[in-house]
PLY file of the C-alpha trace (Angstrom):
ply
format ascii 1.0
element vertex 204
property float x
property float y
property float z
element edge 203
property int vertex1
property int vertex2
end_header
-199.74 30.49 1.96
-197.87 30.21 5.34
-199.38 28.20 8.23
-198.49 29.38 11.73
-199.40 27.04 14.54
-201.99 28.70 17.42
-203.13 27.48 20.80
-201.91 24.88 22.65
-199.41 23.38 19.71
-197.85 27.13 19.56
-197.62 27.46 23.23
-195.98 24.11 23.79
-193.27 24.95 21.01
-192.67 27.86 22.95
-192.36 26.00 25.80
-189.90 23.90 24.86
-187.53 26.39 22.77
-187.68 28.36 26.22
-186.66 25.63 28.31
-183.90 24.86 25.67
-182.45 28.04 25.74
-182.39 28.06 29.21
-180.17 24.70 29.40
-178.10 26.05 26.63
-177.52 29.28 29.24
-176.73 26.68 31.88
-174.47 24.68 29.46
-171.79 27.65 28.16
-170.02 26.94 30.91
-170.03 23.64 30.67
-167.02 21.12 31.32
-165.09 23.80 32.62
-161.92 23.97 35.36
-161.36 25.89 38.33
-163.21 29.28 36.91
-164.42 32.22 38.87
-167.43 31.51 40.93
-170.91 32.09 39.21
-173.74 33.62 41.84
-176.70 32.89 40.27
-178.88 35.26 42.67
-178.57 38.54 44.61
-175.12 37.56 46.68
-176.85 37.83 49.77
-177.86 34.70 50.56
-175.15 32.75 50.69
-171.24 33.12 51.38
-168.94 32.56 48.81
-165.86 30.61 49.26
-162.52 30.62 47.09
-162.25 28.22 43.89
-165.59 28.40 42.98
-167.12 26.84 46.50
-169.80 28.23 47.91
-171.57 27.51 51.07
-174.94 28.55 52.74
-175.38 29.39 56.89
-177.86 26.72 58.12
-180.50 29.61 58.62
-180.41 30.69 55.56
-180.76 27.54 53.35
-182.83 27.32 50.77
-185.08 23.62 50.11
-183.86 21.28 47.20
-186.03 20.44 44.89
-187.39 17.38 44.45
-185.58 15.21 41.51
-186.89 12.13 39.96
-187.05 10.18 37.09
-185.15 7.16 34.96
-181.71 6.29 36.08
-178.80 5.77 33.04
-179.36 1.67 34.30
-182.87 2.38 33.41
-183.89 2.30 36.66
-186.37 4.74 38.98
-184.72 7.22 41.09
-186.06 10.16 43.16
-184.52 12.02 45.81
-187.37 12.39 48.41
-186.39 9.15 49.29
-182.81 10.38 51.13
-185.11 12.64 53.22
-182.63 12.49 56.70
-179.74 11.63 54.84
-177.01 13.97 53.62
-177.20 14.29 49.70
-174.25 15.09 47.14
-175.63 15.29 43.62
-173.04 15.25 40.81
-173.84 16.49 37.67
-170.77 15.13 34.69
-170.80 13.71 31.26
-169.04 10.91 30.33
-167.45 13.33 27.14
-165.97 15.53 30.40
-162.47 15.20 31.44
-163.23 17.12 34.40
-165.87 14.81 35.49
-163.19 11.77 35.36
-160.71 13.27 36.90
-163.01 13.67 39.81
-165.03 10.47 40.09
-162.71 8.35 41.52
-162.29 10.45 44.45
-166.34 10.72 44.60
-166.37 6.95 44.43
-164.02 6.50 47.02
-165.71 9.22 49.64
-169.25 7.57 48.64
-168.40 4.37 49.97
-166.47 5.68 52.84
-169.47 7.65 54.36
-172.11 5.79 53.54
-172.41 4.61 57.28
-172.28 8.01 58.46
-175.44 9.27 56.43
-174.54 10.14 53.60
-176.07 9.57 50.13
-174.70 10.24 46.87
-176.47 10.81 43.43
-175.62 11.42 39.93
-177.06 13.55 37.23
-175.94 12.44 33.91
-176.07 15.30 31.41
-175.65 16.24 27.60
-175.01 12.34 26.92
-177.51 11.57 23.97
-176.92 7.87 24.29
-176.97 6.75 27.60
-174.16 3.77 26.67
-171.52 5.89 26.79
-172.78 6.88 30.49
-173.01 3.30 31.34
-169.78 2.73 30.57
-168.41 5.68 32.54
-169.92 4.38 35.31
-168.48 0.71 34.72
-165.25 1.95 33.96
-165.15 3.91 37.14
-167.44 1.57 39.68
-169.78 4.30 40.24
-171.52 2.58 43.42
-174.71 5.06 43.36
-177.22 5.85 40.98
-177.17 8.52 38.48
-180.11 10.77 36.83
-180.23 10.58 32.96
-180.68 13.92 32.31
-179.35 14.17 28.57
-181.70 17.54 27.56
-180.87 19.19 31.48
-184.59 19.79 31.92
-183.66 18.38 35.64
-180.92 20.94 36.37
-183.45 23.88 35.54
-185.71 22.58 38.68
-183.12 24.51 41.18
-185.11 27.46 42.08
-183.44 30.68 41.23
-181.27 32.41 43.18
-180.35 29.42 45.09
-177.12 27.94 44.66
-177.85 25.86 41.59
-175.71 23.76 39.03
-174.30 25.82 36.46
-171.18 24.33 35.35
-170.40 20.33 34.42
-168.77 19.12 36.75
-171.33 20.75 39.13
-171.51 19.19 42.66
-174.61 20.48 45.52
-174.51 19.50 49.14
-177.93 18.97 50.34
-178.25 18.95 54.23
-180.13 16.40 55.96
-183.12 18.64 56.49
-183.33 18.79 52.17
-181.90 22.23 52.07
-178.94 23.46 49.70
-176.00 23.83 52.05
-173.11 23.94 49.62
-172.11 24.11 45.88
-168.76 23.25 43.68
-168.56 24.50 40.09
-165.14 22.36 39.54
-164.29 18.97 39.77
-163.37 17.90 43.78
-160.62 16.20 45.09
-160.71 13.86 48.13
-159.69 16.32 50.67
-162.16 19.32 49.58
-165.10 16.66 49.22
-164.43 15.47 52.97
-164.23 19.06 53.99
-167.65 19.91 52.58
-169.55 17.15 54.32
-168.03 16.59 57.46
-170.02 19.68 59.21
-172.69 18.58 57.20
-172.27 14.91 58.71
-172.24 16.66 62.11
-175.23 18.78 61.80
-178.42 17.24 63.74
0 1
1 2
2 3
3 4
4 5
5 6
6 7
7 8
8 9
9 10
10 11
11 12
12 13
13 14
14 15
15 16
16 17
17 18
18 19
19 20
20 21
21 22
22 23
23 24
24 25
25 26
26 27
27 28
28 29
29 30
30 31
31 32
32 33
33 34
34 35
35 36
36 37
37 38
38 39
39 40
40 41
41 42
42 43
43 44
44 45
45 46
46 47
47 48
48 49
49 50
50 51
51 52
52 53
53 54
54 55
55 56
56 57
57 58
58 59
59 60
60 61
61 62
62 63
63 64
64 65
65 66
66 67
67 68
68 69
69 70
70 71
71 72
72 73
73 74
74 75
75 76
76 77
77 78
78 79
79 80
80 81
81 82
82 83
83 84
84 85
85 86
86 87
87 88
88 89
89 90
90 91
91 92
92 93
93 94
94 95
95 96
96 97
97 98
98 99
99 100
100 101
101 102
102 103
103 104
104 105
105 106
106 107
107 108
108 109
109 110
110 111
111 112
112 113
113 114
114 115
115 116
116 117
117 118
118 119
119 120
120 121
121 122
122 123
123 124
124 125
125 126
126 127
127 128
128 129
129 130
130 131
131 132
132 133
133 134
134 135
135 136
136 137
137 138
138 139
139 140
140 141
141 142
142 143
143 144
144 145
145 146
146 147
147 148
148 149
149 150
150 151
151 152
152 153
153 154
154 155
155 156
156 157
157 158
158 159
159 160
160 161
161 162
162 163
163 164
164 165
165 166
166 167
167 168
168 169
169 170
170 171
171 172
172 173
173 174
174 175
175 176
176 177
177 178
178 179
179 180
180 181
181 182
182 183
183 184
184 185
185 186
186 187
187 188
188 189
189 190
190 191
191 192
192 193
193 194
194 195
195 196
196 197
197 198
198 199
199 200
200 201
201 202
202 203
């Protein structure tokens, strides 16, 4: 005789087979190079630039959602609390050349803006033991917190259609009004990384 769960057990399974799924969907491209840019909505919202950067018109900017939880330091992080600021999230793995080929140029930017506004967070993904993050971001003096985010249940908060991570290395520029203004499925150099916030620095 088979037992099948019912109610709320069932439906909570469900739940989280769905939401697996869904970050495995998020993950095939994950780690990846300069690919093709992925839209992840209609097109029409948003203009998309070469080598997988894309960037949004002020009026047509979509709001960021709201990301909290324990930091890979064990800390508490949320990202209401750069209301006013501008915001880069960076989503890597510590397993992702990629995402070290990029962070010292993050690192460097980070610390060279943060007087003009700008904020920068990490999302630490797909690492199942956070040591291995924390010594990523010893290793590579990561000045800003980071997300621990090892299941990606964080990266499925982006509403859809919007211009949401979908690659590791993903970066999103978040304008100071908490709206998506830009989006990089590759790892970012010094030069693009200054060219993506500096109109969002300027922006009142």
């Amino acid at each position: 005789m088979i037992l099948r769960a019912t109610g709320p057990r069932r439906r909570s399974r469900l739940s989280a087979a769905v939401a697996a799924a869904a970050a495995g969907v998020l993950f095939l491209s994950g780690c990846g190079g300069d690919g093709q840019t992925q839209s992840s909505g209609s097109g029409k919202n948003y203009v998309e630039g070469k080598g997988a950067v894309d960037k949004v018109a002020p009026e047509e900017r979509r709001p960021a959602p709201e990301l909290s939880g324990e930091t890979v330091d064990g800390g508490h992080l949320s990202t209401a609390d750069y209301r006013g600021d501008v915001l880069v999230v960076n989503v890597w793995g510590s397993w992702c050349p990629p995402c070290r080929a990029e962070m010292p140029h993050l690192v460097k930017v980070a610390e060279e803006t943060e007087d003009q506004g700008v904020r920068f967070v990490g999302i630490n993904t797909r690492d199942l033991d956070r040591v291995p993050a924390q010594r990523f971001e010893k290793e590579y003096e990561v000045p800003y917190p980071s997300l621990y985010d090892p299941s990606g249940k964080l990266l499925l908060r982006f509403p859809k259609g919007s211009l949401n991570p979908q690659a590791i290395p993903s970066t999103i520029f978040i304008d100071r009004d908490g709206r998506i203004a830009a989006r990089a499925l590759k790892p970012l150099g010094e030069e693009e990384l200054r060219s993506l916030l500096d109109p969002l620095i300027k922006e009142k």
